[in-house]
C-alpha positions in Angstrom: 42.1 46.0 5.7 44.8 44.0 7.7 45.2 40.4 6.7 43.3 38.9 9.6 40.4 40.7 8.7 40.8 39.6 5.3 40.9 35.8 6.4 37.5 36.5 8.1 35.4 38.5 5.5 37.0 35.3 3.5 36.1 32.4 5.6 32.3 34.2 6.3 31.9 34.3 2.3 33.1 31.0 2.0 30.3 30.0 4.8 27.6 31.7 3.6 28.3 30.4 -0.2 28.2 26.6 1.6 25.0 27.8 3.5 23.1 29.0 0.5 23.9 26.0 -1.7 23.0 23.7 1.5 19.7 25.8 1.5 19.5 25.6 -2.2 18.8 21.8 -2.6 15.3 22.1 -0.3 13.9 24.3 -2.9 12.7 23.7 -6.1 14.5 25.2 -9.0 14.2 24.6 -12.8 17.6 25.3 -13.9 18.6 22.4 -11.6 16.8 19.9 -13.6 19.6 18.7 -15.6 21.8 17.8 -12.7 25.9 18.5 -12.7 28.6 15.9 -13.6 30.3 16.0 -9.8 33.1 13.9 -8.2 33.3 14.4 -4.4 36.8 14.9 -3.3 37.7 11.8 -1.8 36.3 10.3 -5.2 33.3 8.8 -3.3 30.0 10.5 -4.7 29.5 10.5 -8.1 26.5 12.8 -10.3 25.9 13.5 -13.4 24.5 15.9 -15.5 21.6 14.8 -18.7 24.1 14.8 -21.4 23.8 17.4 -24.2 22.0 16.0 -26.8 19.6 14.1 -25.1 16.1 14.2 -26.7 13.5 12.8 -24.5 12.8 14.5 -21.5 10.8 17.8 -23.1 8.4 19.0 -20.2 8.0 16.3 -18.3 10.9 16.3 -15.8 9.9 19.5 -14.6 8.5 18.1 -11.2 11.1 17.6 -8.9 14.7 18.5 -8.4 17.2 15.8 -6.3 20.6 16.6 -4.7 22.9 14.3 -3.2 25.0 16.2 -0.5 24.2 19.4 -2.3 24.7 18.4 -6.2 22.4 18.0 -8.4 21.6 14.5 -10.2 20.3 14.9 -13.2 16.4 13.9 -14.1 14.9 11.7 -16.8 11.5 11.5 -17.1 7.9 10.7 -18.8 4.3 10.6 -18.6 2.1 7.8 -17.2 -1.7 7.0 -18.4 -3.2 9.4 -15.8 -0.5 12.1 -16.6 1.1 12.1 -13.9 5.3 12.4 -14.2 7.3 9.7 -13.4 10.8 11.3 -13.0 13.8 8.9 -12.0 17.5 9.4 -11.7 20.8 7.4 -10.7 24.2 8.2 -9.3 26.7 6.5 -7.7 28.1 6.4 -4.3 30.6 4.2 -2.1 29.2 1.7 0.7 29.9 2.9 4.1 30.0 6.8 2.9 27.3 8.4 4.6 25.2 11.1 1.9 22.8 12.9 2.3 19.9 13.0 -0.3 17.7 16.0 -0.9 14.3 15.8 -2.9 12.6 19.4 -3.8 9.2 19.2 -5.3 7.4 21.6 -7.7 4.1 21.4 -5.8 3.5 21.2 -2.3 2.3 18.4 -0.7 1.6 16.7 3.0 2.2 13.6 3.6 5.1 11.2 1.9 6.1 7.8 1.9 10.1 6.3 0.8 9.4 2.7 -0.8 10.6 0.0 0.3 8.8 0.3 3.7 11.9 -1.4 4.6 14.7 1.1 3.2 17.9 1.0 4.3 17.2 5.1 4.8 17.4 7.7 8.3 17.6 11.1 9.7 14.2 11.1 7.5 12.4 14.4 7.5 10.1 16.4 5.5 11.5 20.9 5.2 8.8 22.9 3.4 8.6 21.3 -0.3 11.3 19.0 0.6 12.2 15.2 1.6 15.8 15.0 3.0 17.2 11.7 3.8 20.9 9.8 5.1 22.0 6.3 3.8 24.9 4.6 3.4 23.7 1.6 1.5 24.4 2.3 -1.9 22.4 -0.4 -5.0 19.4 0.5 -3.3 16.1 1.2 -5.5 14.0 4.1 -3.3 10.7 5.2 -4.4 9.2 8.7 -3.4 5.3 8.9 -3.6 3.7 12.4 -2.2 -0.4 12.6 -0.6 -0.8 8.8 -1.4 -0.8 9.1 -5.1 0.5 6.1 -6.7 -0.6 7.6 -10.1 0.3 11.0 -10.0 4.2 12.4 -9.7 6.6 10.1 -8.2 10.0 10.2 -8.6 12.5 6.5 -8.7 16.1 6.9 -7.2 18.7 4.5 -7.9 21.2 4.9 -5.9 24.0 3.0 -7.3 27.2 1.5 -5.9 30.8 2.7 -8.3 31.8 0.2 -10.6 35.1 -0.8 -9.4 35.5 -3.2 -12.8 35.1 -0.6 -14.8 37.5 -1.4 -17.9 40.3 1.1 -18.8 39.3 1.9 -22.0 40.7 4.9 -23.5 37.3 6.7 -25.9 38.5 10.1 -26.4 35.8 10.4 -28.8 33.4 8.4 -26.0 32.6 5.3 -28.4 35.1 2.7 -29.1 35.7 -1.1 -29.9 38.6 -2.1 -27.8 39.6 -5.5 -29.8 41.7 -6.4 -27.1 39.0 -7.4 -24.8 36.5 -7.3 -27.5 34.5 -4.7 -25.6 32.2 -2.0 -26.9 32.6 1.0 -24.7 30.3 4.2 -24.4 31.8 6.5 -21.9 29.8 9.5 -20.7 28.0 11.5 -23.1 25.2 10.6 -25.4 25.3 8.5 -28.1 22.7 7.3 -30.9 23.6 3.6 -32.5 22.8 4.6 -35.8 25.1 8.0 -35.4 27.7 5.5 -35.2 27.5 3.6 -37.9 24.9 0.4 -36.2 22.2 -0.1 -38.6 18.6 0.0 -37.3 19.9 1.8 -34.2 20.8 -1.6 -32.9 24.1 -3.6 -31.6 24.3 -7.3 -31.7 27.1 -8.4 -28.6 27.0 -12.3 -29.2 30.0 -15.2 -28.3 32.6 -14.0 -25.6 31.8 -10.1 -26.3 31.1 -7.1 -24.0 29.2 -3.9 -24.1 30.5 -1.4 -21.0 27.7 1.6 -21.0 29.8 4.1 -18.2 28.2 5.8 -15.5 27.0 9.3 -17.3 26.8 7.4 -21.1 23.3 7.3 -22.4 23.0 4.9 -25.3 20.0 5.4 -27.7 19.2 1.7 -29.4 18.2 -1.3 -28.4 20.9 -4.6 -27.8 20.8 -7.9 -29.3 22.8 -10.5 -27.6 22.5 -14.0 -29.2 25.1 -17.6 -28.8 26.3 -16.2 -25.7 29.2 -18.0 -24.3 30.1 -15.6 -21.8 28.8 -12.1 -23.7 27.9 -9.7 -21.1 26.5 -5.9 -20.9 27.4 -3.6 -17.7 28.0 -0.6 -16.5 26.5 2.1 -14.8 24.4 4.4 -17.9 21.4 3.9 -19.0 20.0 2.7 -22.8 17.0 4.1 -24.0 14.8 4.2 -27.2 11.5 5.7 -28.3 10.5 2.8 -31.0 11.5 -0.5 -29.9 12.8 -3.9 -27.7 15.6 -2.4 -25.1 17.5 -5.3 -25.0 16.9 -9.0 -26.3 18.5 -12.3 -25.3 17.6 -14.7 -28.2 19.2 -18.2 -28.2 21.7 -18.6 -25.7 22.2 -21.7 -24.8 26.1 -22.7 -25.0 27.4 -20.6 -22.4 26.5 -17.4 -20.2 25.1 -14.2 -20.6 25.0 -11.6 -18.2 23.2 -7.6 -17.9 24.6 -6.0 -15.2 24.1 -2.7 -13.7 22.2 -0.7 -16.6 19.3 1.8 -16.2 17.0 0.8 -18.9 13.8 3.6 -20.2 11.1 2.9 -23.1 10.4 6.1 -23.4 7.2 6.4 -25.1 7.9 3.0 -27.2 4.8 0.1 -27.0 6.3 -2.8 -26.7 8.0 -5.5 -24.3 11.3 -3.8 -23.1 13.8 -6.6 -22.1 13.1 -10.4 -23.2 14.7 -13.5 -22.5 13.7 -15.8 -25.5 15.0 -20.1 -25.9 17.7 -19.3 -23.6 19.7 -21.1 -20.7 22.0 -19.5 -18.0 21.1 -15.9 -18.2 21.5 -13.2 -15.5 20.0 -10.1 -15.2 21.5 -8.1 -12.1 21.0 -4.8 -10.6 18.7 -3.8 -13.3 16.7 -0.6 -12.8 13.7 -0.4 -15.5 11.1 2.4 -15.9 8.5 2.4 -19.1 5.2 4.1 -18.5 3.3 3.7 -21.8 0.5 2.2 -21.5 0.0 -0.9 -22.8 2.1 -3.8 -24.0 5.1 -2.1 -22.3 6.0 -5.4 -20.2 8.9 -5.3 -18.0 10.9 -8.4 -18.1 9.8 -11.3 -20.4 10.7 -14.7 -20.2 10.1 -17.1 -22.7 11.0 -21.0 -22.8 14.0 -20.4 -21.0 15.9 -22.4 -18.1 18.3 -21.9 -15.4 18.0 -18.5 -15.6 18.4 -16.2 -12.5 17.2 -12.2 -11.9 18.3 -10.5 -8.9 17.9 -7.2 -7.4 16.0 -5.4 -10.0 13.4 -2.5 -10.0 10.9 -3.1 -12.9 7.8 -0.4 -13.5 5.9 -0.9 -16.5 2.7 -0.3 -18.0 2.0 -3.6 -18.3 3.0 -6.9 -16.8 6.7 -6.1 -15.1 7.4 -10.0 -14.9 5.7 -12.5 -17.7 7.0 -15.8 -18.0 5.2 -17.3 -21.6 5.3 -20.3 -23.8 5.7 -18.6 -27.3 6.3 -21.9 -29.7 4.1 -22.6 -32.7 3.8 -26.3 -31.3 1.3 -28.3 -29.1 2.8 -27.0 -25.3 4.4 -30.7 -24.9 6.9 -30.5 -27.8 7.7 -27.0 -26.9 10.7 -25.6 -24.6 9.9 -25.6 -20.9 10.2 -22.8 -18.3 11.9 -24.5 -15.6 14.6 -23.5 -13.3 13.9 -19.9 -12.6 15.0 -17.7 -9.7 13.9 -14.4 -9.1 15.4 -12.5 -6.0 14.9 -9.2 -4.0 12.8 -7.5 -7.2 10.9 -4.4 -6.6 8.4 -4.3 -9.0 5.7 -1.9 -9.9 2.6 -2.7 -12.7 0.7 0.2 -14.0 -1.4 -2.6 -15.4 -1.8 -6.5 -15.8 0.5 -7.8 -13.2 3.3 -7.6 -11.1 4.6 -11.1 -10.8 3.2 -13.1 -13.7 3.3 -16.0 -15.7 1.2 -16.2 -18.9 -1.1 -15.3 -20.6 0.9 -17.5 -24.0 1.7 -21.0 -22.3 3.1 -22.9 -25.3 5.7 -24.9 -23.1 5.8 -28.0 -22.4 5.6 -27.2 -18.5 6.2 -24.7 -15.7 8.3 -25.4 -13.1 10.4 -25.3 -10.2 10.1 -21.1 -10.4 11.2 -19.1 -7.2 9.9 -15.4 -6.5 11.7 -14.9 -3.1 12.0 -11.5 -0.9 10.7 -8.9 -3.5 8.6 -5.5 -3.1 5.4 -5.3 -5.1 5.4 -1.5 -4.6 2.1 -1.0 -6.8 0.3 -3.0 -9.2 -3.0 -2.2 -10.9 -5.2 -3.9 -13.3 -6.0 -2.0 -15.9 -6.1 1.9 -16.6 -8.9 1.7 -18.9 -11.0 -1.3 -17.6 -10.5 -1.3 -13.8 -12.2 -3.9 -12.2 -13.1 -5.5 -16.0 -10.9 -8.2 -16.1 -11.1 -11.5 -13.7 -7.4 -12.8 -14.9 -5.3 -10.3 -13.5 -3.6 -9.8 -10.4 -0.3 -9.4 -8.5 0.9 -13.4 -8.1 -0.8 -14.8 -11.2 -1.0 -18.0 -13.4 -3.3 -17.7 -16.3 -3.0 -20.3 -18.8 -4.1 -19.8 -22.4 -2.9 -23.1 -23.5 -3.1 -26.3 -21.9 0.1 -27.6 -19.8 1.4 -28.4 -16.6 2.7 -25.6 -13.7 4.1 -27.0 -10.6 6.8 -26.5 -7.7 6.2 -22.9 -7.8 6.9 -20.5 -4.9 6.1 -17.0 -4.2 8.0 -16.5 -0.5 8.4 -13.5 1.6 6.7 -11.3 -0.7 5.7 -7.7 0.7 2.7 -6.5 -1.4 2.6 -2.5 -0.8 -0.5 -1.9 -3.1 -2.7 -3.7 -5.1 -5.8 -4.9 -6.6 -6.6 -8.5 -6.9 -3.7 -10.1 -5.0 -4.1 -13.7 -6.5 -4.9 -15.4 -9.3 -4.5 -18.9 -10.9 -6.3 -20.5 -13.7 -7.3 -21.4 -17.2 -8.5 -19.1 -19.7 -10.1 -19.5 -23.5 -9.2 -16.1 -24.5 -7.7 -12.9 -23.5 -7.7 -9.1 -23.8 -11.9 -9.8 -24.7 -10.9 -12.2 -27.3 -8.3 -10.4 -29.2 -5.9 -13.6 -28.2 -7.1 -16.7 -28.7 -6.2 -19.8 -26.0 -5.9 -23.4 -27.2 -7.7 -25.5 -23.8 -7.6 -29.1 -26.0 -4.3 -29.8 -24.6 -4.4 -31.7 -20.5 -3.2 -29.6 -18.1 -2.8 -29.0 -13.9 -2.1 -26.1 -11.6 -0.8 -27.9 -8.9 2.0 -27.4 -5.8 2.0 -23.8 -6.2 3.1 -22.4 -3.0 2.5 -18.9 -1.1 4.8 -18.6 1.8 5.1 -15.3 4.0 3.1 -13.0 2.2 2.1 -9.2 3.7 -0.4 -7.5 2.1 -1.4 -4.6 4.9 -3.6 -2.4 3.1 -6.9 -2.4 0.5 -7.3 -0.2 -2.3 -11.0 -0.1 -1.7 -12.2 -1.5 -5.4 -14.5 -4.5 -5.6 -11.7 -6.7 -6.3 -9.2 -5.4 -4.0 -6.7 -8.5 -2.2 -9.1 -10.9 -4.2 -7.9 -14.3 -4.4 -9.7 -16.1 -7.8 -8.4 -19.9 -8.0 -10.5 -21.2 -11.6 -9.7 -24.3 -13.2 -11.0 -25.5 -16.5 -14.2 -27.0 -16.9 -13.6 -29.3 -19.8 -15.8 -26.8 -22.3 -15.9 -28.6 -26.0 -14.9 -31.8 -25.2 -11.8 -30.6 -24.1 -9.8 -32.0 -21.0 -10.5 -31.1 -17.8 -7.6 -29.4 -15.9 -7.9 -28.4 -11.9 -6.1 -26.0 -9.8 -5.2 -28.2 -6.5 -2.7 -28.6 -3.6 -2.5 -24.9 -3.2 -0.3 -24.0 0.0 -1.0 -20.3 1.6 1.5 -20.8 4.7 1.6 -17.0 6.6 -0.3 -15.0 4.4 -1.8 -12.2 6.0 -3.9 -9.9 4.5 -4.9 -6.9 6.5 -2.8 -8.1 9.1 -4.9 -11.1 9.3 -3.7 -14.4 8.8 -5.4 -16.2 5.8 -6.8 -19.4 7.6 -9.7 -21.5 5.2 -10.9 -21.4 2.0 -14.1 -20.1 4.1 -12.3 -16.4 4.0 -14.8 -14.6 1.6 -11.5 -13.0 0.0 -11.3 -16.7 -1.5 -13.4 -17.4 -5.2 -13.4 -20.3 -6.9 -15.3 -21.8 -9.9 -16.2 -24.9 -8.1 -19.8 -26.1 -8.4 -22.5 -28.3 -7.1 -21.6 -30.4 -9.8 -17.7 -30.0 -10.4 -14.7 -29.4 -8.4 -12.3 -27.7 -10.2 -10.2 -26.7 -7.4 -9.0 -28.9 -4.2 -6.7 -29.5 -1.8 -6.0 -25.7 -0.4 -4.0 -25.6 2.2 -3.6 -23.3 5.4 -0.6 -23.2 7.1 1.7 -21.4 9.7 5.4 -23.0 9.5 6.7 -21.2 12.5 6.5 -24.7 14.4 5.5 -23.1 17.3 3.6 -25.9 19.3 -0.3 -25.6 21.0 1.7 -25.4 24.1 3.2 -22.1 23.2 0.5 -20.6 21.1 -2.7 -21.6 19.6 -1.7 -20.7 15.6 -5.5 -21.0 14.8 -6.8 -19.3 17.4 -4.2 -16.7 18.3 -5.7 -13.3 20.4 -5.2 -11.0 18.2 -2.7 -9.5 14.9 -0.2 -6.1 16.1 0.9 -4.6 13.4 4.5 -2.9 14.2 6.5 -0.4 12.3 10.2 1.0 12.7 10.2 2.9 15.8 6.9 1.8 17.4 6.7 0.1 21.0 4.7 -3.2 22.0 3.5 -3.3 26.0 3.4 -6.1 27.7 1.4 -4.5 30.5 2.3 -2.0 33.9 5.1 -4.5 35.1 8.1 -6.5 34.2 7.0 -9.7 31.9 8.4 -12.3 31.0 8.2 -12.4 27.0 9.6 -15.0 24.1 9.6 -14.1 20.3 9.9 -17.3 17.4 10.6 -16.6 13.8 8.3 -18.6 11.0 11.4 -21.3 11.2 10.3 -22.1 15.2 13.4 -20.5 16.5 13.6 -18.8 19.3 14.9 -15.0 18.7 14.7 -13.3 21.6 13.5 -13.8 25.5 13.7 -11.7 28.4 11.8 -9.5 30.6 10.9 -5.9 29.8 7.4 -3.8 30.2 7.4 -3.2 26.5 9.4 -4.1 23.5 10.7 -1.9 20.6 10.0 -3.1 17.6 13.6 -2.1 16.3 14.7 -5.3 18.0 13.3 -7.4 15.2 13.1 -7.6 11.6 10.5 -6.9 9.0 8.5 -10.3 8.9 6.0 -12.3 10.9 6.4 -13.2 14.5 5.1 -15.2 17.4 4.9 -13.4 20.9 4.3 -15.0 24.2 4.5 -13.6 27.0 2.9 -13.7 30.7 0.4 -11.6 31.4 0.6 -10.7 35.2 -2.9 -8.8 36.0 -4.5 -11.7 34.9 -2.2 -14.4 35.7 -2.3 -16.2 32.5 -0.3 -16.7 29.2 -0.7 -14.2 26.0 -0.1 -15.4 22.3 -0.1 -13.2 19.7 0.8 -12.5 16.2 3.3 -9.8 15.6 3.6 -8.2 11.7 7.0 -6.6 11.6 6.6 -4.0 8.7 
């Protein structure tokens, strides 16, 4: 064989080997569950593999396989109530490097949806068993759900940015103290707390210290981080446990304390995973969370704590995934407040209780000035075993146990996928049928509570599904009376209808003939678009839009204006129809003129 014959029979090899791994990642395969520890070559796409060692995932990974430009990320998983498997995985990747992402799934399926609705995802298509997808937006949380089934197998992709502060920390041994910067490091690999000498499988980072968990390092513990004056925990692996707390912030008030970048699974354990507890000046950053264990399996705790921020985190529990509680011994107005609490771009997902919550312990002195702002309630259920059941739950909630005050609180561009009950605020004696006891002898108010640019498109089809319940208390046993009132829904559309009077049946209260409990509900639309441009409470109809779609102004050139919820003018012009890529998700006014019947068109436009 003469060399140039050589160099083809090469290069043909050499393309058929690229072909069949190409081909390889749209099919599922078992002995591709535990991923491979891969660095592209321009050091720009990262994997890894499960680390030897790792004890958790038995069976119940074996549901889905996910490449990222033909190598394999490696899959953690469990079980949720209704045994479905909830795989997830993370890797890292460079912004602006375009990668392409391969999902393969066991069982075949027919329809699919990518959560967020609003994911910064293309080139989206679905090959046999497969989902295959492009993006070059890496810290994004994406969501896979297959036939609709928000209980069954879905599969959680964190697709992580590279950490360029990532110490330079020698561990040939993958553990080590650096004392210079007084920074715990786990590199890759898998390493159990009390294997290293930490007793009770538990690290304690508190003053100016660090934990760095590296991208590939599972750590199998739980972290205690207390008197924080700039202590901090960050990387890119993930911390697990079967038994316990993932990681606690107890009494840090002096300084700053920060979580930063970690993967965090309960695997199996019953209890609240990461709590915030008499603490000021805490962040919580590009958090991913997954604990499917039902119950008790909260996400994210907060507990009479202040200025304390959480930012683009994706939270699924078994339980409530946010709950913001008064936990002091003390009548609620010598305890701690909750005050000064921001919580931005979460995705969130509640296998039970809620999604965005505050209560059911209220043993603060108050509540206030809390801001949920642009986050995804993906799903959020009430309860697995008493669906329906249980009047106090929902996807925004208040519900009060104990007596105090909650006000200046905003829920604002909030995009509920699923849910049941969408709302609820109130005043409860007891909870989980009496098995927690309320104290109501304490005054109290629910007041200047605000729900701004909520989308809730579709119904789950139980009794309670996008129920709004607003109760206050009624002063049972002498005790003081305490209303829910000056209640602001401003853009809340349900259904793609816009929520407009407390006459909407979707709207229960606990008023009476003889008491009002709950006043002052307000209907709003902010977009300050005046009667002149469009009637706001009479518009002609909702149009619900979606990426790709097309609105049609009618069979010739019209002339058209679209306002944001601010009153600003966006975008004018003339055109026959209008792509719906030319705007944002959110909610919209259109005008425009209608030629055949010579006359001027308002309508509402829900950007999804």
């Amino acid at each position: 064989m003469n060399i140039s014959n050589i160099i083809l029979t090469t290069a043909l090899i050499a393309l058929t080997a690229l072909s069949t791994a190409a081909q390889s990642t749209y099919k599922y395969d078992i002995n591709n569950i535990n991923g491979e520890d891969y660095t592209s070559e321009d050091g720009k796409v990262v994997t890894h593999a499960v680390p030897d060692g790792y004890p958790y995932n038995g069976d119940a990974s074996r549901v889905f396989n996910l490449a990222v430009d033909g190598h394999y990320s490696g899959l953690y998983s469990d079980a949720n109530f209704w045994g479905g498997r909830v795989a997830f995985t993370t890797f890292e990747f460079e912004e602006g490097r375009e990668i392409t992402i391969d999902v393969a799934c066991r069982s075949s399926f027919t329809t699919y949806e990518i959560l967020p609705k609003g994911a910064d995802v293309y080139d989206v298509k679905k090959i046999g068993n497969a989902v295959t997808f492009k993006t070059t937006k890496p810290d994004q949380k994406l969501t896979l759900v297959l036939d609709d089934k928000y209980t069954k197998d879905v599969i959680h992709i964190f697709a992580m940015s590279i950490d360029k502060n990532a110490p330079a920390i020698d561990a040939p041994d993958g553990y080590v103290y650096d004392r210079t910067s007084r920074t715990y490091y786990f590199g890759p690999g898998y390493h159990k707390l009390t294997d290293l000498g930490f007793s009770d499988n538990k690290i304690s980072i508190s003053g100016s210290r660090k934990m760095y968990v590296a991208a590939g390092a599972v750590v199998d513990g739980c972290i205690g981080m207390n008197g924080c004056t700039g202590a901090s925990v960050t990387g890119r692996g993930m911390v697990v446990n079967n038994s316990g707390i993932l990681c606690a912030v107890d009494w840090s008030t002096s300084g700053k304390a920060l979580v930063e970048g970690i993967t965090f699974h309960g695997h199996r354990a019953q209890c609240w995973c990461l709590t915030v507890s008499n603490c000021t000046n805490v962040t919580f950053r590009n958090l991913n969370l997954v604990t499917t264990r039902y119950a008790s399996t909260d996400g994210i705790d907060i507990i009479n704590s202040q200025d304390c921020t959480f930012e683009n985190c994706f939270l699924r529990s078994a339980d409530d995934a946010i709950a913001i509680k008064g936990l002091w011994e003390n009548a609620p107005a010598d305890c701690w407040p909750n005050k000064n609490l921001t919580f931005n771009k979460l995705q969130v997902w509640n296998d039970c209780n809620n999604a965005l919550g505050i209560g059911a312990e209220t043993r603060a002195s108050s509540f206030e000035n809390i801001r949920f702002t642009d986050c995804d309630i993906l799903f959020s259920y009430d309860d697995c075993t008493h669906h329906e059941e249980l009047d106090e739950r929902s996807a925004m909630n208040i519900c009060a146990l104990n007596g105090t005050y909650f006000r200046d609180i905003v829920f604002e561009n909030i995009r509920v996928n699923r849910c049941e009950r969408l709302i609820g605020l109130g005043y409860k004696a007891d909870f989980w049928f009496g098995s927690l006891q309320g104290d109501q002898t304490t005054p109290g108010e629910i007041a200047d509570i605000t729900f701004r640019n909520i989308e809730c498109p579709a119904n789950s089809g139980s009794s309670i599904a996008n129920e709004i319940r607003l109760y206050g208390w009624d002063g049972a046993n002498d005790t003081p009376v305490k209303p829910v009132h000056d209640i602001t829904f401003d853009n809340v559309v349900i259904e793609d209808e816009l929520l407009a009077s407390e006459d909407n049946p979707l709207i229960i209260t606990n008023n009476t003939d003889d008491q009002t409990l709950v006043y002052n509900l307000y209907f709003t639309n902010t977009s300050g678009i005046s009667a002149a441009v469009a009637d706001k409470d009479n518009p002609s109809g909702s149009i619900l839009l979606r990426a790709g779609d097309t609105l049609s102004l009618g069979n010739e050139e019209s002339a058209y204006e679209i306002y944001n919820l601010q009153g600003q003018l966006i975008k004018r012009g003339l055109a026959i129809q209008i792509s719906a890529d030319d705007i944002s998700r959110g909610i919209y006014l259109l005008r425009y003129h209608d030629s055949g019947k010579q006359s001027i068109v308002a309508k509402r436009v829900v950007k999804q």
